[in-house]
N, C-alpha and C positions, 0 to 999 in steps of 0.2 A: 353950360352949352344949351340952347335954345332947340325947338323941332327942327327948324329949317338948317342949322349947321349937323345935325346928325342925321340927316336925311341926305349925305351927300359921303356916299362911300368911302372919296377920299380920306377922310378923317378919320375912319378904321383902315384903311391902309399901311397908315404910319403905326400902328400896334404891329408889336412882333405875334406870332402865329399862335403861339401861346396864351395872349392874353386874347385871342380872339376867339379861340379854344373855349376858353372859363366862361367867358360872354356868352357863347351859344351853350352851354351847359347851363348858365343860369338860366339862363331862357326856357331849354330844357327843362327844368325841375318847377319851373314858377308854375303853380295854379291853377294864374291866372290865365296864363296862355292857352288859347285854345289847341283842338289835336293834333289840327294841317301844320301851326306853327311849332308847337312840341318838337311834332316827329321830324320837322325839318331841320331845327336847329341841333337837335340828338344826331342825325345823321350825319350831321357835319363835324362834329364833336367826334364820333365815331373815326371818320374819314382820315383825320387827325391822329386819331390814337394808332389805327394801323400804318399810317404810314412809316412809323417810328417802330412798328414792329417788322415791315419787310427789310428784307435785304437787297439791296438795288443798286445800281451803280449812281454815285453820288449825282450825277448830269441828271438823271430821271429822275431821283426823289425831287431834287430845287427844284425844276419847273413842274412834277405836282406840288409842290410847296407855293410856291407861284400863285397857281392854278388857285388851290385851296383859298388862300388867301385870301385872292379876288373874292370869289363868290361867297365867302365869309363875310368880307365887306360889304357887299352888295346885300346880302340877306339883312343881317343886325342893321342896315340903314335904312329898313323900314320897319325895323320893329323900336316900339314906345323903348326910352331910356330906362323907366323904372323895371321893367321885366329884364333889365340884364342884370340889374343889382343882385346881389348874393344877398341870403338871408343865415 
């Protein structure tokens, strides 16, 4: 996949929540990534983990699942391919 196909959120859309999860974790833990990008993709990662630990009526988790989602995609579609990679 090229810069310009992963610079276009749809493309992590199609990933289930989970694999978007792992993405902003690696992101998280790379290096190389500076602080603003670190802490943002941790937070999202976070965001993630709690929701699977509230208790909510199933209507409100999906659309924050929804929600998540999106701006998971929107985020990892401007960060470099190689800082999602796991090491």
């Amino acid at each position: 996949m090229d810069r310009e196909d992963e610079s276009d959120p749809s493309n992590f859309r199609e990933q289930d929540l989970s694999g978007l999860a792992l993405l902003c974790s690696n992101v998280a833990k790379n290096r190389s990534a500076d602080r603003k990008l670190s802490d943002a993709a941790n937070a999202l990662r976070v965001e993630w983990v709690r929701l699977h630990r509230v208790r909510s009526p199933r209507e409100k988790v999906e659309a924050a699942e929804k929600s998540l989602k999106k701006r998971m995609a929107k985020f990892l579609a401007g960060v470099p391919s190689w800082m999602m990679r796991g090491w």
